[in-house]
Legacy VTK file of the C-alpha trace (Angstrom):
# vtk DataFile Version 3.0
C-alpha trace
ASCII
DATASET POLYDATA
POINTS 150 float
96.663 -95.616 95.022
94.909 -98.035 97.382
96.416 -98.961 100.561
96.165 -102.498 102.282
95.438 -102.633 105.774
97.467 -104.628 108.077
93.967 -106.243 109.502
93.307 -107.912 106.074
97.139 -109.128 106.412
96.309 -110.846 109.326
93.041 -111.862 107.787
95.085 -113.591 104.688
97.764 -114.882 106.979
95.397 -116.875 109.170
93.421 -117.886 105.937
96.883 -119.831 104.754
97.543 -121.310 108.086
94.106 -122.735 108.174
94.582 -123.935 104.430
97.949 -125.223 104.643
99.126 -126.121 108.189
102.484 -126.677 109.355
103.598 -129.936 109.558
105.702 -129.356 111.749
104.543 -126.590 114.078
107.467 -124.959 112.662
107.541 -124.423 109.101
105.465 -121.744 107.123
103.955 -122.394 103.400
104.758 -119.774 101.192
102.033 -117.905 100.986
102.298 -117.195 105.040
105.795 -116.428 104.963
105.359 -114.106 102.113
102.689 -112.478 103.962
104.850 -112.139 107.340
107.536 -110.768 105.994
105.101 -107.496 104.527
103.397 -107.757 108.391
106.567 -107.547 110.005
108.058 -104.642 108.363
104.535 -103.328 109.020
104.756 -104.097 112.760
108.646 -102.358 112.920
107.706 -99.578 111.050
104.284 -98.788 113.333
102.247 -98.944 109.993
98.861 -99.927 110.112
98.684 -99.651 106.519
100.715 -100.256 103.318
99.772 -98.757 99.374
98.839 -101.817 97.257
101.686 -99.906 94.681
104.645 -101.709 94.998
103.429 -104.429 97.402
106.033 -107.422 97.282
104.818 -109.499 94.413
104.082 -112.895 95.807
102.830 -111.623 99.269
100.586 -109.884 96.962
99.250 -112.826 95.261
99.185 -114.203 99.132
96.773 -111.658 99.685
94.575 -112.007 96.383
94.043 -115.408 97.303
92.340 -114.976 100.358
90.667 -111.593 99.291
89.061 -113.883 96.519
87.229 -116.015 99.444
85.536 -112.561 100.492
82.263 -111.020 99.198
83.000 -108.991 96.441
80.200 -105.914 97.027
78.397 -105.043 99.964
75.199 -104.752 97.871
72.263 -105.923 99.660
69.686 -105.059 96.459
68.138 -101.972 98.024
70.250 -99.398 96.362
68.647 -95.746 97.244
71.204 -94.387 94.743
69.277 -95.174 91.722
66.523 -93.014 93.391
68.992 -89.826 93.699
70.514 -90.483 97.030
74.197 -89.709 96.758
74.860 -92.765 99.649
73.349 -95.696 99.335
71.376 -96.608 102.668
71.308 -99.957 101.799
74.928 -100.816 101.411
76.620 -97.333 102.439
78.398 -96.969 98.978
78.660 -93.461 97.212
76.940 -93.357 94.262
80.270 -93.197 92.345
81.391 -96.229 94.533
78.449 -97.765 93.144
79.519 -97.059 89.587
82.847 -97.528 89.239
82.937 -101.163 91.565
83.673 -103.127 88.443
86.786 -101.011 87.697
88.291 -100.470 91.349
91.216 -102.343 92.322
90.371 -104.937 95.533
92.335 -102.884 98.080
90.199 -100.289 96.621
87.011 -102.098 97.278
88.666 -103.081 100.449
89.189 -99.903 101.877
85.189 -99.044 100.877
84.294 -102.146 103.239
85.939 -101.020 105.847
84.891 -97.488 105.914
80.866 -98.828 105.733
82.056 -101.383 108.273
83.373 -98.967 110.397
80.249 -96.365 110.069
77.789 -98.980 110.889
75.087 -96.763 109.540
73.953 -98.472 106.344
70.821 -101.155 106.560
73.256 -104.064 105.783
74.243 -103.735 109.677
70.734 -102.910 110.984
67.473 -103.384 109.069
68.608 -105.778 106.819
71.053 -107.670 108.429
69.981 -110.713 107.383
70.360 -109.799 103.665
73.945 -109.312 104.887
76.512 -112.039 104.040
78.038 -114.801 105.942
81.375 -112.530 106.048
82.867 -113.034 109.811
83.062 -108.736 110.161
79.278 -108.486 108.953
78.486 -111.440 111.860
81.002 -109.863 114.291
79.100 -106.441 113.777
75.402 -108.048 113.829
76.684 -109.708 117.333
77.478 -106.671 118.700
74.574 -104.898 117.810
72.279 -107.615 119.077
73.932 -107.849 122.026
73.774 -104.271 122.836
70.720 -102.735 120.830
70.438 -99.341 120.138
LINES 1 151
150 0 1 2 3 4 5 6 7 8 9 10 11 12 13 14 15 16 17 18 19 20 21 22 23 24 25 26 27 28 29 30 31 32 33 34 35 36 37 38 39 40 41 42 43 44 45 46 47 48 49 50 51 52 53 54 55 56 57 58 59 60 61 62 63 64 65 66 67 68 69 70 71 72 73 74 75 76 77 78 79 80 81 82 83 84 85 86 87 88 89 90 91 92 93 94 95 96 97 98 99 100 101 102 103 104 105 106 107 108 109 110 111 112 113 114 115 116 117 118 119 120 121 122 123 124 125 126 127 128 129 130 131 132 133 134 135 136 137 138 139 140 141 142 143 144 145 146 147 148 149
């Protein structure tokens, strides 16, 4: 089973503050203190990850909202897998990645972002960059890079 990273928590808990502020400076909308309570326990427990199985139900639909706001594939329409290439160098996906995206869950897909993210080593972060989307980690990454080529 999938895990959920405790960056994406923070990620969806900063999406619902922005979306529904406090009107008080105090007071949390549901969707935030759903979330919190999962970070929290995270926090305590020095987790930095939690399986997507038996996620609290409304902090998981917390989450699925602001996961829905994200690009769903990293697909940047230069896929060397249909030429043989078990990893795509377009995107970074496995080939079975590739097929199966439709069926994985979204901490599934999640956890396939962040492992191109983190490898930096597909076109989407280099050649291409400007196929890439408008997500904040793509611009975050294309910063960097421009800011200290390689």
């Amino acid at each position: 089973m999938a895990a959920i990273r405790i960056t994406d928590i923070e990620a969806a808990i900063n999406h619902w503050r922005q979306l529904k502020p406090s009107p008080d400076g105090v007071t949390l909308c549901a969707e935030v203190r759903a979330l919190a309570e999962v970070y929290a326990l995270m926090v305590f427990g020095h987790h930095d990850q939690v399986s997507e199985k038996g996620f609290p139900e409304k902090a998981y639909a917390a989450w699925l909202g602001w996961y829905d706001t994200t690009q769903d594939t990293p697909c940047i329409a230069i896929c060397s897998t249909s030429q043989g290439d078990e990893w795509c160098k377009g995107c970074g996906r496995s080939f079975d990645e590739v097929q199966r995206w439709t069926e994985m869950s979204p901490a599934q897909k999640r956890e396939t972002w962040h492992r191109i993210q983190f490898e930096g080593t597909a076109w989407r972060f280099n050649r291409y960059a400007e196929r890439a989307s408008k997500d904040p980690l793509d611009q975050t990454r294309l910063a960097s890079t421009e800011a200290n080529p390689t």
